[in-house]
C-alpha positions in Angstrom: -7.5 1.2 -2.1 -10.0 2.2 -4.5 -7.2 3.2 -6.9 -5.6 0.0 -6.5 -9.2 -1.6 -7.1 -9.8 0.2 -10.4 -5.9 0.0 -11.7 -6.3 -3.8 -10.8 -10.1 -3.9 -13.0 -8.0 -2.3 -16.0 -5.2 -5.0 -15.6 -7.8 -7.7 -16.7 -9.6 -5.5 -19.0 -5.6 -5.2 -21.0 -5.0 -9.2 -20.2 -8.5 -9.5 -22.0 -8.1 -7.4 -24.8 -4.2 -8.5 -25.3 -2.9 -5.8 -24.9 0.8 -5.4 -24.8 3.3 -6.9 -22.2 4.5 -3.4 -21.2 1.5 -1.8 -20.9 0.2 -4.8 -18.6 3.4 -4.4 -16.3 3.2 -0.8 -16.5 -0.1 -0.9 -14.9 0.5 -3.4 -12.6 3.4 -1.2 -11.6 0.8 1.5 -10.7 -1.5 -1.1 -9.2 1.6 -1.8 -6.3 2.4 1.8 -5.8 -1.3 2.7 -5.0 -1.2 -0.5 -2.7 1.9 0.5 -1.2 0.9 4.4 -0.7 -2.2 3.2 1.0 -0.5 1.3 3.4 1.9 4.3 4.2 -1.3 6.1 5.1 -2.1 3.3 7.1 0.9 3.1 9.3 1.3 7.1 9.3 -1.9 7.0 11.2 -1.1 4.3 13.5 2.4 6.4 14.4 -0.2 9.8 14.5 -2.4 8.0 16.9 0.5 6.5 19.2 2.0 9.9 19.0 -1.0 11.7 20.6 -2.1 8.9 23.1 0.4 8.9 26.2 -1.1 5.3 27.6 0.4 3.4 24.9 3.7 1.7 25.1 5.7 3.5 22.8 8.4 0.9 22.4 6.2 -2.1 21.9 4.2 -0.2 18.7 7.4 1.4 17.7 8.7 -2.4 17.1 5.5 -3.0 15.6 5.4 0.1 13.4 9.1 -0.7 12.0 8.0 -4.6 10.9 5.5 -3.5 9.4 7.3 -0.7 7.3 9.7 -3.4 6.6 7.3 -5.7 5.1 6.3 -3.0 2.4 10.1 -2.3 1.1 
């Protein structure tokens, strides 16, 4: 997130200087990815964590798990 955070500081910092449509979008290309890596990491703990504790039901978190890859493709 604190990739996203600076990517997202240098997207103003090019919108201020007026900088060049591509290299705006190119960033803000960069600025999703890191979002969307983080929350990979996120949910790869979650599924870590439901893995290792055996009181958890599986099926309910899987469903969970799977929505919320969804929402990120």
């Amino acid at each position: 997130m604190k990739r996203a955070h600076g990517q997202m500081g240098a997207v103003i910092r090019m919108l201020e200087d007026g900088r060049s449509c591509e290299e705006i979008v190119t960033q803000m290309a960069a600025v999703g990815k890191a979002v969307n890596t983080a929350a990979f990491k996120l949910i790869a703990a979650s599924l870590k964590e439901c893995i290792e504790d055996e009181s958890i039901d599986r099926e309910i978190v899987t469903e969970k798990l799977q929505k919320l890859f969804l929402s990120l493709a």
